[in-house]
Structure formats: C-alpha cells, structure tokens
N, C-alpha and C positions, 0 to 999 in steps of 0.2 A: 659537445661533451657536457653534460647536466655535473653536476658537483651535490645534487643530491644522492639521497641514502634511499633506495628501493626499498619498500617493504611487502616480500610476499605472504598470503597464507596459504596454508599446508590443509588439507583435509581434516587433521585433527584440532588445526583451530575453529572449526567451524562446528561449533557444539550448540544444539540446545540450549537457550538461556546464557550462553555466552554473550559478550560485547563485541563489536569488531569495528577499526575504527576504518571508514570509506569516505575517501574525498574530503578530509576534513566534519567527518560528521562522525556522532556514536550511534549505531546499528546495533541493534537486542535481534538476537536472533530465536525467532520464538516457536516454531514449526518449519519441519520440509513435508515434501512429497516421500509418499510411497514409497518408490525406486528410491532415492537415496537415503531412507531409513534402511533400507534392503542393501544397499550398496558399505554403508555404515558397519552393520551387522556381519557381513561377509566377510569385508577386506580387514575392520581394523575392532572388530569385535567388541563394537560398542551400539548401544542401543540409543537411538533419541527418542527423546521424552519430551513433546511439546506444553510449554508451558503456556496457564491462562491467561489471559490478558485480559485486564476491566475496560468493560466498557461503558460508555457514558451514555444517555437516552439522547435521543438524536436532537436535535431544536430544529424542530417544522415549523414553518412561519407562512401563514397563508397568505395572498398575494390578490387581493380582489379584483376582477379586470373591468377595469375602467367604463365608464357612458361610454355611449356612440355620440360623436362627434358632429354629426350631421352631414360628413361627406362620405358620399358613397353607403352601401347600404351596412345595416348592422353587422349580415355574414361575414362581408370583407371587411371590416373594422376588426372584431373577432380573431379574424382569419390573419391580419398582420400580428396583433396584441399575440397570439398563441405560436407565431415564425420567432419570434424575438425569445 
C-alpha cells in the first residue's frame, strides 16, 4: 500500500504551451500530431497552437582521423578509426 498521492492528467491539462510536471521533471508542452489537434477540436473544442521554440546553432566539431600507424594497411586502419 504506497501512502503516496497519485496524480493524474485529464486531456484538458495537456495544452499547448502548458507545463506538466513527469517523473520529477517540468515538461513544456510545445506541439502534437495531426490526429490529436483533430481529437482536441472535436471532443473538447479547443484548438492547439504549437508554440516556437529557439533554437541555438548546432556546435560541429571536426574530428581529424589520425596517421596510419604502420600496422596493417591504411584501409584497415581507416576502416577501424570510421567502426568507433
């Protein structure tokens, strides 16, 4: 028997731009699918409106692949450096 306090959501807490708090974390709810903007609309006559979310420029970091090592030929030097 748990002695905690369950906490369910209901369809109308799951909004667009709402917060919802899962497993100890806060969750922005920021877009759905298709179907349940259509499911939204239907049952409980609300519309989602996905909000934008900034995004940052990715950080690409080039990785130069090493000399050959002198065992084995280049390809398979190459050929392990490119498994990893």
């Amino acid at each position: 028997m748990s002695l905690r306090t369950e906490e369910h959501y209901k369809p109308a807490d799951l909004k667009c731009g709402d917060t919802v708090y899962i497993f100890g974390r806060h969750c922005l709810l920021f877009d759905c699918d298709a179907h349940t903007k259509q499911w939204y609309g239907q049952n409980l006559g609300y519309v989602q409106v996905p909000i934008a979310l900034k995004k940052g420029a990715p950080s690409l970091q080039y990785q130069a692949v090493p000399g050959h090592t002198g065992y084995g030929t280049e390809e398979d030097s190459l050929g392990s450096v490119i498994a990893l």
